[in-house]
TIVO-906371 format. One record per residue: x, y, z of N, C-alpha, C in turn. Coordinates in steps of 0.001 Angstrom, whole numbers, padded with zeros to 6 digits, always signed. Atoms other than C-alpha are relative to their C-alpha. Layout:
TIVO-906371
XYZXYZXYZ ...
This chain:
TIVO-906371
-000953+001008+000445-194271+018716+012207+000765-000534+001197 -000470+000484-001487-193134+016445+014713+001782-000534-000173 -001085+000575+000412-189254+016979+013960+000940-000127+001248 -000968+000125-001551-187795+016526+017894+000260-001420-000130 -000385+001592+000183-188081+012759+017117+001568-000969-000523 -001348+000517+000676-185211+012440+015034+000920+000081+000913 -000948+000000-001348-183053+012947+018370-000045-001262+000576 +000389+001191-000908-184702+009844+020112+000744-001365-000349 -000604+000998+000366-183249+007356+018164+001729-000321+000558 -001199-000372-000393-179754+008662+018940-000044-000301+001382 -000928+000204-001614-179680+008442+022639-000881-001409+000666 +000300+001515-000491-181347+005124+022857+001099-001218-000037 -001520+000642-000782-178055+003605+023120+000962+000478+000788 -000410-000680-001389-176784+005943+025697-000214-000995+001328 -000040+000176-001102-178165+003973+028052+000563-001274+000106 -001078+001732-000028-176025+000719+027256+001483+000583-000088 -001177-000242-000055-173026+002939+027519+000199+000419+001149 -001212+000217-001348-170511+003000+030286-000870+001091+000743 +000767-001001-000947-173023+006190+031750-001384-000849+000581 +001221+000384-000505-175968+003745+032043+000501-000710+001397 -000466+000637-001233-173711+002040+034781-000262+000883+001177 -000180-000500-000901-172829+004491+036244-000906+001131+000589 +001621-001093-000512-176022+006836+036483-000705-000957+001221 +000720+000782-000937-177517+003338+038249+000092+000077+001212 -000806+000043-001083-175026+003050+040668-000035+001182+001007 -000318-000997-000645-174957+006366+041751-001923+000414+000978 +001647-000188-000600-179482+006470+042478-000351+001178-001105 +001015-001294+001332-180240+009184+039317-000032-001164-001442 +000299+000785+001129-180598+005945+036916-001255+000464-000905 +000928+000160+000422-184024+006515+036192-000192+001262-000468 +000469-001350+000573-184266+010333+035286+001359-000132-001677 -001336+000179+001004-180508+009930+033209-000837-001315-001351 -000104+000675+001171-181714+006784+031372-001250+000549-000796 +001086-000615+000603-185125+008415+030932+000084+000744-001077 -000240-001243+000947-183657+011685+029225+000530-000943-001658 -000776+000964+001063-181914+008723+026640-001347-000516-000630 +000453+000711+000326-185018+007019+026312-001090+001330-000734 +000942-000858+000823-187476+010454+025599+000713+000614-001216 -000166-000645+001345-184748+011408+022998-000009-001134-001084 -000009+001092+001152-185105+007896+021104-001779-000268-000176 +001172+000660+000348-189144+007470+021529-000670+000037-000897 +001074-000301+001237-191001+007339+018694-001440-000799+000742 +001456+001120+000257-193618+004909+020417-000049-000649+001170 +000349+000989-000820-195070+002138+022418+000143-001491-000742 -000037+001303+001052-195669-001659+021571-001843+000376+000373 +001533+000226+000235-198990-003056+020493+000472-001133-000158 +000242+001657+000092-200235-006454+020571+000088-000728-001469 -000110+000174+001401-198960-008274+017976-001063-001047-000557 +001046+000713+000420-201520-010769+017606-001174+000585-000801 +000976-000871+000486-203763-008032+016536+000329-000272-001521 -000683-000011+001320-201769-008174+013033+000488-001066-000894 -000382+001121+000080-200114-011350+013110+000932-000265-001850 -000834-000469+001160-198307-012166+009857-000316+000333-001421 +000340-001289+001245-200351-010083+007689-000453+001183-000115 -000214-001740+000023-199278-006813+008548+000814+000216-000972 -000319-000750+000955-197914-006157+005945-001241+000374-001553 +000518-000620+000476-200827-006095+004561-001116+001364+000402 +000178-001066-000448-201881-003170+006573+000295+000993-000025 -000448-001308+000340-199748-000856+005365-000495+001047-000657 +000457-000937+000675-200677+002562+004431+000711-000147-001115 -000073-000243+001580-200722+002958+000821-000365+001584-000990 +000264-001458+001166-201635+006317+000182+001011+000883-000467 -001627-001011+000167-199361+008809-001722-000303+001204+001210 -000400-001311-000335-198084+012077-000513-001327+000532+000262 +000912-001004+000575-201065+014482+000775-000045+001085-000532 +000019-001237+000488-202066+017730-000394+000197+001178+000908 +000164-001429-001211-201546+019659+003278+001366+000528-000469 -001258-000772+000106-198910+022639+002637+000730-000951+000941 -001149-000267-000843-195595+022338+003290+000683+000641+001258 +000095-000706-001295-193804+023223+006620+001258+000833-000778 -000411-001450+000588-192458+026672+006049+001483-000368+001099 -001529+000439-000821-188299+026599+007510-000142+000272+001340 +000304-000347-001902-188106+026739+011499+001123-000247+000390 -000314+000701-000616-186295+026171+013836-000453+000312+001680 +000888+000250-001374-187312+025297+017179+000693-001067+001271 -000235+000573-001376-186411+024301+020833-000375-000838+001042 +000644+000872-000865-186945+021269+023062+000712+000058+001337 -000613+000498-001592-186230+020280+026772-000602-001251-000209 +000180+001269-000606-186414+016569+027788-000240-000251+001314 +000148+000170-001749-187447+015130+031376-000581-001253-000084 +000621+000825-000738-188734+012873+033581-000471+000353+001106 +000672-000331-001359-190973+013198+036602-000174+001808+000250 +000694-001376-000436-191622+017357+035720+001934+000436-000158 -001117-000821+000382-187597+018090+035406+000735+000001-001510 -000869+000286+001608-185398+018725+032190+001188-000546+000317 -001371+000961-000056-182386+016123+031659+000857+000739-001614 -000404-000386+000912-182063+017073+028277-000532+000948-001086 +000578-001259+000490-182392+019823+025354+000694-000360-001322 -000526+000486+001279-182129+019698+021743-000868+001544-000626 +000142-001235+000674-182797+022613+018887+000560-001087-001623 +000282+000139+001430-184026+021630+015134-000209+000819-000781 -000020-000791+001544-183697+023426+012115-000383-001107-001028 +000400+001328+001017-185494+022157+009310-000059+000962-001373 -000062-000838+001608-185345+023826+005291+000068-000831-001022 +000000-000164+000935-185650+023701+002221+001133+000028-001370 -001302-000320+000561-182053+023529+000578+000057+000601-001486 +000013+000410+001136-183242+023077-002833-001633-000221-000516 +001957+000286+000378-186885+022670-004751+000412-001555-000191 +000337+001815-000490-185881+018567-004383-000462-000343+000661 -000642+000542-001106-184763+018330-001148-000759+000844+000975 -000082-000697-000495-185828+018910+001573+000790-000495+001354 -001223+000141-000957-183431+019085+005118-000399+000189+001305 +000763-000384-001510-183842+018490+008682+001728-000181+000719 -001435+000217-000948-180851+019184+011144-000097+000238+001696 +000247-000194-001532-181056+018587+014965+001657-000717+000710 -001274+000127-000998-178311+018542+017573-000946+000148+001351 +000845+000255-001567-179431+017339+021447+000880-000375+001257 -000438+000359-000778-177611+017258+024536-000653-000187+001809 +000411+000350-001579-177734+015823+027991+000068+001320+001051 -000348-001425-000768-177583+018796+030782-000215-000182+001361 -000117+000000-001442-177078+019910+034545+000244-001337+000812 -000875+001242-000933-176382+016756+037006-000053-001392-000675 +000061+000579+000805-177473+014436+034380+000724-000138-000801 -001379+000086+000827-174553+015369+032032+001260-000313+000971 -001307+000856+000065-172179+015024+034602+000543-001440+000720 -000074+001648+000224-173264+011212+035027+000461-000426-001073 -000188+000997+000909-173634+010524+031809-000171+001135-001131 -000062-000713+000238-172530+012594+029254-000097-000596-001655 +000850-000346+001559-174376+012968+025399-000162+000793-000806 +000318-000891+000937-174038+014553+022375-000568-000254-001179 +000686+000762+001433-176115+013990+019411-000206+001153-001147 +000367-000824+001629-175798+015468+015654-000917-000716-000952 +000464+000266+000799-178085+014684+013297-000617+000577-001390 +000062-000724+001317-178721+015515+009426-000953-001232-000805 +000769+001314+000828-181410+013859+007129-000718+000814-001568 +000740-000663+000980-182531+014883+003449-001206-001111-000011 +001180+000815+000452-185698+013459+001734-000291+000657-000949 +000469+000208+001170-186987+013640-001568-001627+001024+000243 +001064-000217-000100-189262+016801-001561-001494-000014-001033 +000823+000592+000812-191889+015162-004209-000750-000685+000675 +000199+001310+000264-192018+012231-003473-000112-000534+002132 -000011+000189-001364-191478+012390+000673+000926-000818+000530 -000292+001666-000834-189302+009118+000888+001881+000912+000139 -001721-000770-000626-185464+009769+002704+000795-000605-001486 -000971-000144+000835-182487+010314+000711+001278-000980+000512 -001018+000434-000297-179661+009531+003154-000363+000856+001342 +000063-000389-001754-179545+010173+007199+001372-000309+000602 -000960+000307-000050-176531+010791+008836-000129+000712+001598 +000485-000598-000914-176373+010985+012538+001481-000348+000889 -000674-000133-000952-173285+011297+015454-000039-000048+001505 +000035-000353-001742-172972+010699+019345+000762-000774+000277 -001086-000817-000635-170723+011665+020998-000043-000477+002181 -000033+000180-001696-170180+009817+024955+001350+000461+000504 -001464-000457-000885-167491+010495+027299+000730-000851-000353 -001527+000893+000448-165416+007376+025973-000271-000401-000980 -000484+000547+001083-166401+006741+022759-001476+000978-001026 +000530-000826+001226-168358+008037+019439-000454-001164-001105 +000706+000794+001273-170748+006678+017374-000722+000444-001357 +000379-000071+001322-171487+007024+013709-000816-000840-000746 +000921+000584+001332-174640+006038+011365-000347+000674-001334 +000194-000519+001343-174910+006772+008013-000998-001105-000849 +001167+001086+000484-178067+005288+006224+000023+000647-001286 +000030-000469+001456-178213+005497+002179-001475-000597-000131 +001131+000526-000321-182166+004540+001386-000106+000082-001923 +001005+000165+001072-183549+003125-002094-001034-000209-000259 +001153+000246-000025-186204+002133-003386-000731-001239+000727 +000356+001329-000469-185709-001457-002327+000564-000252+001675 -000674-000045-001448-184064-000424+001189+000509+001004+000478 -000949-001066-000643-181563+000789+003123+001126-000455-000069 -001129+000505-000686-177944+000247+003730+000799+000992+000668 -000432-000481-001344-176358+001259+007145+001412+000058-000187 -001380-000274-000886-172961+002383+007768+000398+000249+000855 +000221+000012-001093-171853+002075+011421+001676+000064+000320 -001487-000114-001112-168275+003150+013575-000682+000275+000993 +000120-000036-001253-168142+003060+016855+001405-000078+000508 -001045+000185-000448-164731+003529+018801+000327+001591+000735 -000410-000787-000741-162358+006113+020395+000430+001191-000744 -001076-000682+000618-160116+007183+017856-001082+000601-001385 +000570-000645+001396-162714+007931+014680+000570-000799-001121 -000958+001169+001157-160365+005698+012620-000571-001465-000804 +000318+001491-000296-162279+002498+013389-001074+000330-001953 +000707+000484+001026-163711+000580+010262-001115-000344+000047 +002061+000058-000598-167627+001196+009341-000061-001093-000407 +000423+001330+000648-169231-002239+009345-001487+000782-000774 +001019-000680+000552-172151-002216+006953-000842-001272+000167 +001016+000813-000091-175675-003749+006846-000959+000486-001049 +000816-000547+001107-178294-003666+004247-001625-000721+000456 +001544+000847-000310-182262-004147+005129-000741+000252-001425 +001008-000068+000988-184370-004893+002127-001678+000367+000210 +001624+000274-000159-188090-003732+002287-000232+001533-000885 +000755-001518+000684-189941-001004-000306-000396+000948+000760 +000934-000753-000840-191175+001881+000576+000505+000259+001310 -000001-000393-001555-189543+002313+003687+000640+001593+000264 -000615-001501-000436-188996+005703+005898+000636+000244+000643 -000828-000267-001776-186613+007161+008309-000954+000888+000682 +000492-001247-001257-187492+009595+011103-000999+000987-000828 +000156-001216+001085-187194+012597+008583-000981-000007-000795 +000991+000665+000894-189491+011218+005978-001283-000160+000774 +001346+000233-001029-192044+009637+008374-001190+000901-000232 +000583-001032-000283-192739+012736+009637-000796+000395-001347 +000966-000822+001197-193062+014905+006523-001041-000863-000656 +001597+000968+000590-195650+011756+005069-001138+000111+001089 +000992+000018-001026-197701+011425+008034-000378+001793+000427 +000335-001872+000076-197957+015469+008170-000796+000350-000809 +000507-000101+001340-199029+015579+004804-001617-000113-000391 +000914+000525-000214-201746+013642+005721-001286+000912+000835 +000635-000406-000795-205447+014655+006736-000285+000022+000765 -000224-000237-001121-205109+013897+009999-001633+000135+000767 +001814-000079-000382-209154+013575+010654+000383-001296+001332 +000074+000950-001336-210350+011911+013993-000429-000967-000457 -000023+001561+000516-209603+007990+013530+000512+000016-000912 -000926-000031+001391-207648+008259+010657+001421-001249+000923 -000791+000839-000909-204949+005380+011418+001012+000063-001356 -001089+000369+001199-201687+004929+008943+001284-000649+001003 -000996+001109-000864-199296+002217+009462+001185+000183-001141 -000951-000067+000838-195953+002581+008040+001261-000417+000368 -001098+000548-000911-192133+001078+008389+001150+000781-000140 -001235-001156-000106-189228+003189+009748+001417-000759+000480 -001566+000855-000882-185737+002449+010114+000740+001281+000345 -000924-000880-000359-184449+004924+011903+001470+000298+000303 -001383+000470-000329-181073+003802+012817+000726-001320-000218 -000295+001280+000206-180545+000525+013303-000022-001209+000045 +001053+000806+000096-183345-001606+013046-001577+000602-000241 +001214-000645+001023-186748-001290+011199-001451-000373+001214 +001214-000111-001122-190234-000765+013107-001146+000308-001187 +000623-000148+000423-193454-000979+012487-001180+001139+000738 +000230-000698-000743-195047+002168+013458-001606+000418-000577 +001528-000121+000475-199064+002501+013809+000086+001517+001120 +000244-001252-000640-200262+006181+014183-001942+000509-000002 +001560+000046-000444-203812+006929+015359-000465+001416+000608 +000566-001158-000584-205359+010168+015334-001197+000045+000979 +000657+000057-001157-207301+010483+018912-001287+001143-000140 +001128-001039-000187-208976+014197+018790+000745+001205-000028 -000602-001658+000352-208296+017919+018675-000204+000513+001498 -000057-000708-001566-207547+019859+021903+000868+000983+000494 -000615-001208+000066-206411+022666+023087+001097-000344+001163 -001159+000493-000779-202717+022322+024885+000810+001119+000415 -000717-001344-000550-200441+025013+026932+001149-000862+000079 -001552+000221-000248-196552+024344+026551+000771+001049+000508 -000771-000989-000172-193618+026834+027178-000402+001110-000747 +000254-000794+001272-193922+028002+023554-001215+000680+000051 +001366-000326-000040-197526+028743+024356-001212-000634+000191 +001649+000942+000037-201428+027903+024010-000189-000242-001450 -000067+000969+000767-201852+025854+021175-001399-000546-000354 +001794+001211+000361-205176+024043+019272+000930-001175-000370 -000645+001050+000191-203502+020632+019113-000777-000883-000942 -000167+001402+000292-203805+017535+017095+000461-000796+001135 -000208+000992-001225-203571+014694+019579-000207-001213-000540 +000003+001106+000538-202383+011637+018278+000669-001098+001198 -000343+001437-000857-201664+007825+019714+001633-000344-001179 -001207+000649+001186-198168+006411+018251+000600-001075+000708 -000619+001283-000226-197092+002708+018629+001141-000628-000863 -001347+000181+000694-193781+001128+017696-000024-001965+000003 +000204+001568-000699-193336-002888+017281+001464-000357-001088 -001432+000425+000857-189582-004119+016179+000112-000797-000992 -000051+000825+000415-189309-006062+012993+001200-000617-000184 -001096+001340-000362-187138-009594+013416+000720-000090-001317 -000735+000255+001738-184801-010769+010531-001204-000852-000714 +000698+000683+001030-187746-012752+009298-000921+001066+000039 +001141-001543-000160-189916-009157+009322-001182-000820+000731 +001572+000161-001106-192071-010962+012348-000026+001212+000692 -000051-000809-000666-193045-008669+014522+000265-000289+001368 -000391+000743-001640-191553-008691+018051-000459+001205+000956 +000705-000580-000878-192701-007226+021290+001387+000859+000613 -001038-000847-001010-190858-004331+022980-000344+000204+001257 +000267+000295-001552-190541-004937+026650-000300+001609+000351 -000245-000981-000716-189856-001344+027812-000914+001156-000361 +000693-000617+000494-192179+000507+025791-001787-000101+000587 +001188+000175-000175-195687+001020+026973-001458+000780-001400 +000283-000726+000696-197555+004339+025322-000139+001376-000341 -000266-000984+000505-197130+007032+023551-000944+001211-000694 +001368-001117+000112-199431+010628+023241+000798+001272-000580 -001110-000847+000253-197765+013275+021024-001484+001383-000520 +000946-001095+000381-199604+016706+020279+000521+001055-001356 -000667-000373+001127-198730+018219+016939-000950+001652-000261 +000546-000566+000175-200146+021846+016584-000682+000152-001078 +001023+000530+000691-203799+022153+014502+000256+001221-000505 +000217-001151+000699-202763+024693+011949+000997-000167-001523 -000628+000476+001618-200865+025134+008558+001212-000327+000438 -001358+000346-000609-197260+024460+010479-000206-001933+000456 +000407+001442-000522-198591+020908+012384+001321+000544+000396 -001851+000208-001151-194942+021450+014871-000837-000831+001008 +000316+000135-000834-194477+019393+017381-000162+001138+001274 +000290-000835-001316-195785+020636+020952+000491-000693+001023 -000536+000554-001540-195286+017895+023624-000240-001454-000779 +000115+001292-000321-194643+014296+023865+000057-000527+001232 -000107+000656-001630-195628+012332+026783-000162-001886-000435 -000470+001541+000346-194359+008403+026488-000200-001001+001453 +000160+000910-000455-195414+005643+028868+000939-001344-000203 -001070+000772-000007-192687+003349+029913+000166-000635+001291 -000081+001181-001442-191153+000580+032033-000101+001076+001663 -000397-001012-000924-189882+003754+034638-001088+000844+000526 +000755-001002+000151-193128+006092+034420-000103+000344-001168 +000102-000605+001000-193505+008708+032189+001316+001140-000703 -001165-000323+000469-190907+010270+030000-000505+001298-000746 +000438-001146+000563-191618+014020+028088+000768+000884-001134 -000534-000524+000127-190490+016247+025587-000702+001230-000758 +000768-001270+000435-191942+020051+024915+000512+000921-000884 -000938-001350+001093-191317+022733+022763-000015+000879+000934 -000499-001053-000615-189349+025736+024056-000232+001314-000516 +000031-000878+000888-189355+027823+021465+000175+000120-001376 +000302+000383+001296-190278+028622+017807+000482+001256-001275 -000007-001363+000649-189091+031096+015269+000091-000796-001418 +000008+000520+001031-189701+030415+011660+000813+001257-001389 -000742-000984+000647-187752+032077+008954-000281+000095-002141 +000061-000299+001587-187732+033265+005089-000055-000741-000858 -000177+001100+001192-188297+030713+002169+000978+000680-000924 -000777-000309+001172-185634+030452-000191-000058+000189-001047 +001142+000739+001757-187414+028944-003255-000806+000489+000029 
């Protein structure tokens, strides 16, 4: 289960805050904004012409699969660039309830990288364990001068966003509402595309709003292979994952900074993530598992 993702979104506006200045300025821009950019990646772009404006009729349509459930965990990442760690995050994911089910990750910046530019990220997301689709996502970060808050409520026919940003916590949430069926966050995503058989070439296209704007995210199973992380040696899944922003008229637009994205999901009844390696304007960006301990079902 590839639940380190739900971090990425969060520190992809790190690097438009008062630390992206000053990381530049100082010559560690590119590892600092990196660590921001491997905890928001879900992806790359793809050519949109390929799709043009009837991707939407490309969307996966299949329900829920039949692969078990991921049994409760929680589990340890590091972030980097160029072979070092910038940043580190630790997910817990359960079961609360025979509905629901719950993913909770917290991720921070670390060593000379934090004290450029300094990041804290909470995040909390249920989803609908039936049915797969999110409930409500509620996520926090935390910079050296200010604090940001999203709160996403998700129906059938959308989403609507609740958003502060300020010093004091006081400040008034503006709100936004995106209409489109069927759509997933992070949380969700995952557990659907998990679910899934996951055979070589298998492709599912689906739309995520993770925060605070909706994507169209094509996932492309590559091949099976065997992978060595921290956590260990591993039979991997080895998938392709592309990201492409949708506009207020749901065109699809091109993301400059994004190139591509290679994530390895372990080939067994768990599917955890193992490693992400992301192709970007800078190089390459990473994030591995550290460590894994899985714990007692409730239900």
């Amino acid at each position: 289960m590839i639940f380190l993702i739900v971090l990425f979104t969060c520190a992809s506006r790190c690097s438009e805050s008062g630390g992206y200045n000053s990381a530049r300025r100082s010559g560690a821009f590119l590892p600092a904004r990196s660590a921001g950019i491997a905890l928001l990646l879900l992806a790359s772009c793809f050519t949109p012409k390929a799709l043009g404006g009837n991707w939407q009729s490309t969307l996966t349509k299949d329900p829920p699969g039949t692969f078990p459930e991921l049994r409760p965990i929680r589990a340890t990442y590091h972030f980097g660039w160029a072979g070092f760690t910038a940043a580190t995050g630790e997910v817990h994911f359960a079961k609360p309830s025979e509905s629901q089910f719950q993913l909770e990750a917290t991720g921070r910046t670390t060593g000379f990288v934090r004290a450029l530019w300094k990041l804290d990220v909470n995040y909390r997301a249920l989803a609908d364990a039936e049915t797969l689709r999110p409930v409500e996502t509620r996520q926090t970060e935390s910079y050296r001068s200010k604090k940001i808050t999203t709160y996403l409520t998700f129906t059938a026919k959308g989403v609507t966003r609740a958003r502060t940003e300020g010093r004091t916590g006081s400040e008034r949430a503006k709100t936004r509402e995106f209409s489109f069926s069927n759509l997933f966050d992070l949380h969700s995503a995952l557990l659907y595309l998990r679910s899934q058989p996951l055979a070589d070439g298998n492709v599912h296209r689906i739309v995520v709003y993770p925060a605070t704007s909706a994507y169209l995210a094509t996932v492309t199973v590559i091949g099976h292979e065997k992978i060595s992380v921290r956590a260990g040696i591993y039979n991997a899944i080895k998938i392709d994952l592309q990201l492409h922003r949708l506009g207020k008229n749901l065109e699809l637009e091109p993301h400059r900074k994004f190139r591509r994205a290679t994530i390895w999901v372990s080939d067994d009844s768990d599917r955890i993530l193992l490693r992400i390696e992301a192709q970007i304007f800078i190089g390459t960006v990473f994030a591995e598992l550290q460590s894994v301990r899985f714990e007692e079902m409730k239900h």
